[in-house]
C-alpha positions, 0 to 999 in steps of 0.5 A: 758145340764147336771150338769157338763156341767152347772157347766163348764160354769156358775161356781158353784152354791154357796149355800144360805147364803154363800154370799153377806149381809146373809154371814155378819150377824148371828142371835142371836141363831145362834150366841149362837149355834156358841159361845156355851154359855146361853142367859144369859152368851152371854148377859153379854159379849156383855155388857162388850165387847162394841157389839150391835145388827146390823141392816142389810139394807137387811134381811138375810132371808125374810121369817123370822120375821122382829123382829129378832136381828141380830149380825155382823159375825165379832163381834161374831168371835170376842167374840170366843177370848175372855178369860173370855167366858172360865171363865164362862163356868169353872163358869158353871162347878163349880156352878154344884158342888156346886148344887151337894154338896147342893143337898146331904145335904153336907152344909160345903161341899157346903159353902167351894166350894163357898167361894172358887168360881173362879173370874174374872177381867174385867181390860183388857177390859177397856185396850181393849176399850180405848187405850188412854185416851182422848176416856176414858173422853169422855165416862165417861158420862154413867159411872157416871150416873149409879154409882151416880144413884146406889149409891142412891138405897137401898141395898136390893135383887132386886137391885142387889141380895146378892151383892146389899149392897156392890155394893151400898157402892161401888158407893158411895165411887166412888161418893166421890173419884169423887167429892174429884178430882172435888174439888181439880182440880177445874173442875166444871163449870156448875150446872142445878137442874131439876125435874129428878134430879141435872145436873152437868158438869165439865171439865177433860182434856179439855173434858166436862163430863156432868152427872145427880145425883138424888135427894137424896129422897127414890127412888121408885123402877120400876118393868119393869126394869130388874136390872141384864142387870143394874148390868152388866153395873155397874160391866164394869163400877165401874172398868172403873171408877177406871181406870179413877180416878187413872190416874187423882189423879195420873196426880195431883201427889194425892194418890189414892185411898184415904182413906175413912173409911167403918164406915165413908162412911156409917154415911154419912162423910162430903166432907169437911173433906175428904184430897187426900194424896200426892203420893209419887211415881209421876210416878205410875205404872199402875196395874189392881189389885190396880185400881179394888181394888181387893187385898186392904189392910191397909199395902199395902196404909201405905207403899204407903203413907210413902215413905223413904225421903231418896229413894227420895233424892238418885232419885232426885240425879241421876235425877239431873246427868242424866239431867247434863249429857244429857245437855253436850251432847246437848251442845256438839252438838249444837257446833258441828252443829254451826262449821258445819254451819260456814264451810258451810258458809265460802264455800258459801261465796268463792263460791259467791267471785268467782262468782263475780271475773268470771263476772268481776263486780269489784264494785259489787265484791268489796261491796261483800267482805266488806259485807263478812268481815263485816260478819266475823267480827260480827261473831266473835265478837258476837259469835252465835248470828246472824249478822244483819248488812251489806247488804247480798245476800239472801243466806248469813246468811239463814243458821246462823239463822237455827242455831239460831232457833235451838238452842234456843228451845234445850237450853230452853227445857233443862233449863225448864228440869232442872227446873222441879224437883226443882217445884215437892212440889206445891199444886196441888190444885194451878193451877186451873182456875178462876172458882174455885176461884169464891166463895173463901173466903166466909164461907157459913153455911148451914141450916138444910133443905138444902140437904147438900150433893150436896149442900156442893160439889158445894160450895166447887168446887167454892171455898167456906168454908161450915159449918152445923149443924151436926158433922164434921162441919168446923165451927159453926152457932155462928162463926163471919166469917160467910159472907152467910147463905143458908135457905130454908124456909121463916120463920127464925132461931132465930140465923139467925134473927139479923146479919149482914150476906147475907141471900139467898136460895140455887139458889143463889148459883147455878145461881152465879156459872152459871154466873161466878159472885157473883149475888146480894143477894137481889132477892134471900132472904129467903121468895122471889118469886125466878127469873127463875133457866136458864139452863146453857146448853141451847145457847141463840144465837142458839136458837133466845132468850134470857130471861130476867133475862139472859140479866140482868145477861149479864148486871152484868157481864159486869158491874163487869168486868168493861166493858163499858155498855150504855144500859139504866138499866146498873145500876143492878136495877129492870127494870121498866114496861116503860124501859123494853117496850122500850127494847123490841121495841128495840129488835123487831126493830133489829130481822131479819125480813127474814124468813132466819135469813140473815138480815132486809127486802129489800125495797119494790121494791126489794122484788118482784126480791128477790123473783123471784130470789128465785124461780128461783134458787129453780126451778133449784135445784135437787129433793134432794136438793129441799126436803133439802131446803124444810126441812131448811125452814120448821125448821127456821120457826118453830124456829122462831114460838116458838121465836115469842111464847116465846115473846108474853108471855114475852110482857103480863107477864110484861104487867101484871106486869104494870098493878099490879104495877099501881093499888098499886100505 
């Protein structure tokens, strides 16, 4: 059989690699060679579009290396469209007339081309990426990690090259802009100090964004970390941040950005002095160039700030008519509708009065028509409200009470419009939840050796009015207001030593916060072994045990709630070593004794059949199934191990403590 023949009846031969998973996936040269762009360049783009490597259920080519990376063909077709790959090849171009310039001793030739360089904007990317802004939120976790982590490196070359300095100053600025808006919105809920550094969770929008800030120590940089892939996340992720910020400040009616001196942001400016302006516009336009903050300057935010009083009159006017005149239309319609709707219902009514007359049920009839002159009597003397006297057919009345439900939402959807622009001067810090309430009305002076800055923003969010010892303080240590005094170390001020205020260590804040109630002081007293620091992000119920300090906690609440509370140490004092035996007899007399975690065992006769019934049902499931059940099981067993674990330690620790307690008596 020759060529022709062949291809006639078997088709023809499609090359390798024009088909199936080889034709879907590209290599990372190939990608290169198609895009025609350095690794460097092809980095960053993948990096500021969102594009991973693939990895492909079957490799492309087998005789390869299994380490190679492979890109989607989509992925790169998608990047061939992309504006700024043009941007960095005119880059390309100019850096070689500035090496050009440099290499012929031309230095002013040089330094003119580059402070003429050509920019670029990454706005339409975060536009690309998030077209609305609920997947934004939810994606702000990364973003803020990396800006409070960059704004607690130093400045110098490795960090980020000749840029360093100002990308740091950057990230700080946007790590005040964030906390101003935590603290105005009230969103904090949750605060964790662990080794790596201090957790902190809010919620924006009904979204929980949980990010992590260092300690603020001298950080120690790795070499094995490659800062220029960092800065590339940290050049998408300041403008996507920016994005964010704007739309917030903007949906709380503040000016953004706010205004924070340079001089201010280096000498470390308390958080407390720092206002969110109102804006004058509640409906600001959306440009790239004010959230990256490209083109900034100090005319641009005074007019931003001073609106004219009277533009705002002359809008609120031609607001007020406009809603005057869409309210007529309205009102207008919805008569138009109620006249409709009485036609309608006068024709019903003819055609039952008819129907009854054709059947000859004179009783019947009769009843209708008193039943229908009832009817028209109410309507009339009630005007649109619906008639609820009088027995009518199902049908009779169906139609009135539509237009009743009708009406009422268009009517109060009007007058709740009306009533909108009379409300625009609120405070917009005045509608927040119970937890920025928490610490109001305490004035809490810090001591010297608490870290003020993140210590300061907790407060705050809470609701609490902070002082310290160091310019731009609310107030002083001698002020008389001072309700609670935070110290770090057991020996104390001479200032502190004699007043009537509540002396703690810093956790008492944290651990208040985290339960939603003011703690007792008493335990956290300067000089005390401190109670365990609970992680607000862990579920006791999912996990199979609670501590007991979290018990203890759960009783506090309650008992400040006013919920009724019978358990034995409801009274908030120190469980004694008998009272916390009892509970914990108690607390292995009620644990599910089932290795499922359904309830207590069955009787002793009825384990045999549980168990049977068990192994049968097992028997009959699938291979798959089987290996599922087997990996259930396997988990729940060793969830409760640790549980069992946790309560052996528990049991020695307060025997241990029985034992101290009945040797000093």
């Amino acid at each position: 059989m020759n060529a022709e023949r062949r291809r006639s009846r078997m088709g023809k031969k499609v090359e390798k690699g024009l088909r199936g998973t080889a034709a879907n996936f590209l290599s990372r040269a190939q990608a290169l060679k198609k895009l025609q762009v350095t690794l460097k360049d092809f980095r960053r783009l993948c990096i500021l579009k969102g594009i991973y490597p693939r990895d492909p259920k079957k490799r492309p080519d087998r005789k390869s290396r299994h380490d190679k990376v492979y890109y989607h063909l989509k992925d790169v077709v998608f990047l061939q469209h992309e504006p700024l790959l043009q941007r960095f090849r005119d880059f390309k171009a100019f850096m070689k007339k500035v090496r050009r310039a440099a290499g012929r001793k031309e230095t002013s030739e040089a330094r003119r081309l580059w402070a003429n360089r050509p920019d670029y904007s990454v706005s339409h990317l975060v536009r690309e990426r998030y077209p609305r802004f609920v997947d934004a939120v939810a994606d702000l976790d990364d973003a803020l990690c990396l800006v409070h982590l960059y704004a607690a490196l130093p400045g110098n070359r490795k960090v980020g090259g000749t840029k360093a300095s100002k990308a740091v100053r950057k990230c700080a600025r946007l790590v005040k802009e964030w906390q101003l808006w935590i603290c105005q919105a009230g969103a904090l809920r949750k605060v964790f100090v662990s080794v790596k550094g201090i957790y902190f969770q809010a919620e924006v929008e009904g979204t929980p964004v949980t990010w992590v800030q260092p300690h603020p120590y001298k950080q120690k940089l790795p070499g094995d970390v490659d800062f220029r892939v960092m800065g590339t996340f940290l050049e998408f992720y300041e403008t996507f941040v920016r994005f964010v910020l704007f739309r917030l400040y903007s949906t709380m009616s503040l000016l953004y950005p706010p205004k924070i001196e340079a001089e201010a942001l280096r000498s470390g400016v308390p958080l407390s002095q720092l206002t969110a302006g109102r804006a004058s516009d509640p409906n600001p336009t959306f440009t790239g160039e004010e959230i990256t903050g490209v083109k900034e300057t100090p005319e641009a935010e005074e007019k931003a700030e001073d609106g004219s009083e009277e533009e705002e009159q002359a809008r609120i006017k031609k607001e007020k008519k406009l809603l005057q005149k869409r309210m007529r239309k309205a009102k207008k319609a919805l008569k138009d509708i109620a006249e409709r709707e009485e036609q309608a219902l006068e024709a019903a009514q003819a055609d039952d009065e008819k129907q009854g007359a054709e059947e000859g049920d004179d009783d019947e009839g009769d009843e209708d028509n008193e039943d229908n002159e009832d009817n028209e009597d109410n309507e009339d003397d009630e005007d649109d409200e619906d008639d609820e006297g009088g027995e009518e057919e199902p049908g009779d009345g169906s139609d009135d009470e539509a237009t009743g439900k009708l009406a009422a939402p268009l009517a109060e959807a009007f007058r709740s419009l009306s009533e909108m622009k009379d409300d625009g001067d609120e405070d917009p810090s005045a509608d927040v939840g119970d937890h920025a309430r928490l610490l109001k009305g305490l004035k809490v002076f810090l001591g010297r050796e608490v870290p003020r800055e993140w210590v300061e923003f907790v407060l705050i969010a809470f609701g609490a009015e902070v002082g310290f010892d160091a310019p731009g303080s609310l107030f002083a240590a001698e002020d008389s207001g001072i309700t609670h005094i935070v110290v770090d170390r057991p020996t104390l001020d001479s200032r502190f030593a004699n007043r009537n205020v509540d002396l703690v260590q810093p956790q008492w804040i944290f651990d208040s916060c985290n339960a939603g109630v003011l703690l007792p002081c008493d335990k956290y007293a300067p000089g005390k072994a401190l109670p365990p620091h609970l992680s607000p992000f862990v579920d006791d119920d999912r996990e199979g045990y609670t501590p007991a300090y979290a018990e203890e906690i759960e009783r506090i609440r309650k008992r400040k709630r006013g919920e009724a509370d019978d358990e034995p140490a409801a009274s908030g004092e120190p469980d004694t070593p008998d009272t916390a035996a009892a509970a914990d007899d108690a607390d292995g007399a009620d644990e599910p004794e089932d290795a499922s975690g359904e309830g207590p065992k069955a009787p002793l006769s009825e384990i045999p059949e549980q168990d049977e019934n068990k192994e049968l049902a097992k028997s009959m499931m699938g291979k798959k199934a089987r290996r599922l059940y087997d990996r259930m099981q396997h988990g729940i067993k060793k969830r409760k191990g640790k549980v069992e674990k946790l309560m052996e330690k528990r049991r020695l620790l307060e025997k241990k403590r029985a034992d101290e307690g009945r040797q000093e008596t």
